[in-house]
C-alpha positions as CSV (number, residue, x, y, z in Angstrom):
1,X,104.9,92.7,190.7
2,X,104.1,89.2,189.9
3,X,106.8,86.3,189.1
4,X,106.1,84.0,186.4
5,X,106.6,80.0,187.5
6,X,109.2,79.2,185.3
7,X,107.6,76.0,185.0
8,X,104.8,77.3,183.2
9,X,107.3,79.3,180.8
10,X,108.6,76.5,179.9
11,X,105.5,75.0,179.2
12,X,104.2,77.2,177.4
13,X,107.8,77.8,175.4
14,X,107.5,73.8,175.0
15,X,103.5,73.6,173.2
16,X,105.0,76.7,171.2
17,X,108.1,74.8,170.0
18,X,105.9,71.5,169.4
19,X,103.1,73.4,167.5
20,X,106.0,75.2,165.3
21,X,107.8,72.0,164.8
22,X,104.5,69.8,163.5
23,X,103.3,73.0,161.2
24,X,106.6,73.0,159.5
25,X,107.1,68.9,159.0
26,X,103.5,69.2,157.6
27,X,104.2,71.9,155.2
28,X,106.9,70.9,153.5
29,X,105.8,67.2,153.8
30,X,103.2,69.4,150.8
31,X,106.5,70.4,148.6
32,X,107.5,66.5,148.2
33,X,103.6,65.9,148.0
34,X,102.2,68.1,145.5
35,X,105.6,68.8,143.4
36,X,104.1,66.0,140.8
37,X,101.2,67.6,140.5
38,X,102.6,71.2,139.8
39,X,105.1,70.0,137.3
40,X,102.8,67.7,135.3
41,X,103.1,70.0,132.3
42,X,106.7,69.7,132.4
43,X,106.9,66.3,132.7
44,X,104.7,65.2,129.9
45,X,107.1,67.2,127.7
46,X,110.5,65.7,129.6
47,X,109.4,62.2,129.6
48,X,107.3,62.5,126.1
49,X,104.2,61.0,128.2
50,X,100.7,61.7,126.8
51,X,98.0,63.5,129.2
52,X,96.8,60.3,130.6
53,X,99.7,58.5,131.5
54,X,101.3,61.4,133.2
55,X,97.7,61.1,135.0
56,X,98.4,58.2,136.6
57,X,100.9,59.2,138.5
58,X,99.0,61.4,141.1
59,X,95.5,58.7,140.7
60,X,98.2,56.4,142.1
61,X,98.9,58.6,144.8
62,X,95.6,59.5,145.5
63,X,94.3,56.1,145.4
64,X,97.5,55.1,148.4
65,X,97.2,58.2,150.5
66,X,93.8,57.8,150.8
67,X,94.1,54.3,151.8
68,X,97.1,54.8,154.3
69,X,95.0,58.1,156.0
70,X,92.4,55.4,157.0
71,X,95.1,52.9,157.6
72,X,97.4,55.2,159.7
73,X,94.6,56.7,161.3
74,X,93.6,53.8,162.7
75,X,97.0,52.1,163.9
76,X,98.9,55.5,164.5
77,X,98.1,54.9,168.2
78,X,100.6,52.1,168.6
79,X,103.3,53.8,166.5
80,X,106.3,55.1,168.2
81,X,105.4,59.1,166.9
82,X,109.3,60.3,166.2
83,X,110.5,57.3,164.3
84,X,106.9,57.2,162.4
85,X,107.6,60.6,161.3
86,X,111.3,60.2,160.7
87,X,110.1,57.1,158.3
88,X,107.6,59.3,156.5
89,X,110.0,62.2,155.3
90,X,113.2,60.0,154.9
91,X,111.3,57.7,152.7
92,X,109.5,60.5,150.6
93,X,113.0,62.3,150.5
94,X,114.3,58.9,148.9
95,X,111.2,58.5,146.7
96,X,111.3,62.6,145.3
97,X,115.3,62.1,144.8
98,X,115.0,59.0,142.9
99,X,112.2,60.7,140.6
100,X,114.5,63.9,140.6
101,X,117.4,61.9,139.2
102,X,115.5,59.5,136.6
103,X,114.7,59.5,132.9
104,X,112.5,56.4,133.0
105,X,108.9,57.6,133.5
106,X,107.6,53.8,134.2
107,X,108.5,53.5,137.6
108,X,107.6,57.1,138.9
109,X,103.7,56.2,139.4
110,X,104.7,53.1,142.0
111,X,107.0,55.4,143.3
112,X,104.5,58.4,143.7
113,X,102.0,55.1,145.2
114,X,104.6,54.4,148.0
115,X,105.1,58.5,148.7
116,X,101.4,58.4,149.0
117,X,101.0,55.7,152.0
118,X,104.2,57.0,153.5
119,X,102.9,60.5,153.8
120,X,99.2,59.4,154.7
121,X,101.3,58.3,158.0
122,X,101.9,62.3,158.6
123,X,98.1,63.6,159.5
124,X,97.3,61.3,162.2
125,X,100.2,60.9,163.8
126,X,101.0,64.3,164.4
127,X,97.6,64.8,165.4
128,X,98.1,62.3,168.4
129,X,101.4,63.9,169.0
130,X,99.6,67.1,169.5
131,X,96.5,65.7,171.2
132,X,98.6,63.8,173.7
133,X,100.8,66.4,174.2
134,X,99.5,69.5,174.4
135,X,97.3,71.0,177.6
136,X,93.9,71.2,176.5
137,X,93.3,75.1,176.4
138,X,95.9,74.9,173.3
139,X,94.7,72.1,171.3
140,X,92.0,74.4,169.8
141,X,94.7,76.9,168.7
142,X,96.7,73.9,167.4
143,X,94.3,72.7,165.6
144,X,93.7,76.1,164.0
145,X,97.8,76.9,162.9
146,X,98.0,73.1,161.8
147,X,94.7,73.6,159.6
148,X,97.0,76.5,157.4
149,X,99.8,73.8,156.4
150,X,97.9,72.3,153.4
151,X,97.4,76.2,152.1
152,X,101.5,77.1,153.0
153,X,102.8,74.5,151.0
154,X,100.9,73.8,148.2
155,X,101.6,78.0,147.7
156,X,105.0,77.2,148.8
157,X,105.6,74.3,145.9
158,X,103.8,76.1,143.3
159,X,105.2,79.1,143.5
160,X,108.5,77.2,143.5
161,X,107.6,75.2,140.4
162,X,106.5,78.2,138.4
163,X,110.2,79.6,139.1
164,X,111.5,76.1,138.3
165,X,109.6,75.8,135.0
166,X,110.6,79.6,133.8
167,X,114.1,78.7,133.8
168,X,113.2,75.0,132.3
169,X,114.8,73.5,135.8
170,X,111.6,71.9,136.8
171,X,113.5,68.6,138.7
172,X,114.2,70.9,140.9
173,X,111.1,70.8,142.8
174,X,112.0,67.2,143.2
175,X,115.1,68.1,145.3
């Protein structure tokens, strides 16, 4: 019979826990990312926003996220990872309970700009965290679990938002 080194259980039990932990901030980071986007019906009719205004709103975000990914990908090594990431969701938390709350559409695409840079911070830094982290004969695995996060919550988010908008609660993706 052969013993396992506990150190290697725990290891192991460790890259498990940090893989798990990453997939899920990454997923539902998607639900406080893509909830405009699912909802956009609704909230031309809440706000009584015409097609292209409403449009805005996620070109703003866009036009951030895309900036901060290069941004973020480029400084993210100096960042301290845990309050980085603690930043990112606390401030898109803030940003998607404001919008949840208000009835004045004219501040919701600089909102949505700031939730844009502040989740671009996400990708790269928890792709040092797992780089750095993790033994090597994992990061290939890794890589493949973390690539399913983008699918998971943009299902996730619109299959809450079609609930939402059946029973006319659509601020609700917002919380």
């Amino acid at each position: 019979m052969m013993l396992v080194d506990k150190n290697d259980t725990s290891k192991r039990n460790g890259a498990i826990l940090l893989i798990v932990l990453a997939w899920l901030v990454y997923s539902f980071s998607y639900l406080g990312k893509v909830n405009y986007s699912a909802n956009i019906t609704q909230i031309i009719d809440f706000y009584g926003v015409s097609k292209s205004q409403a449009g805005t709103v996620p070109t703003f975000f866009f036009f951030a996220y895309g900036i901060g990914q290069v941004f973020n990908g480029i400084f993210c090594k100096k960042y301290n990872i845990k309050w980085m990431v603690f930043l990112s969701l606390t401030v898109s938390a803030v940003i998607n309970l404001i919008v949840a709350v208000s009835t004045d559409f004219a501040a919701i695409k600089w909102l949505w700009m700031i939730n844009g840079f502040v989740l671009s911070i996400l990708w790269p830094t928890l792709v040092r965290l797992l780089s750095e982290a993790l033994p090597q004969k994992v990061r290939g695995a890794s890589s493949v679990i973390m690539g399913t996060t983008v699918a998971i919550g943009t299902l996730i988010i619109y299959g809450l938002s079609s609930v939402y908008a059946f029973f006319d609660m659509f601020k609700l993706s917002f919380y």
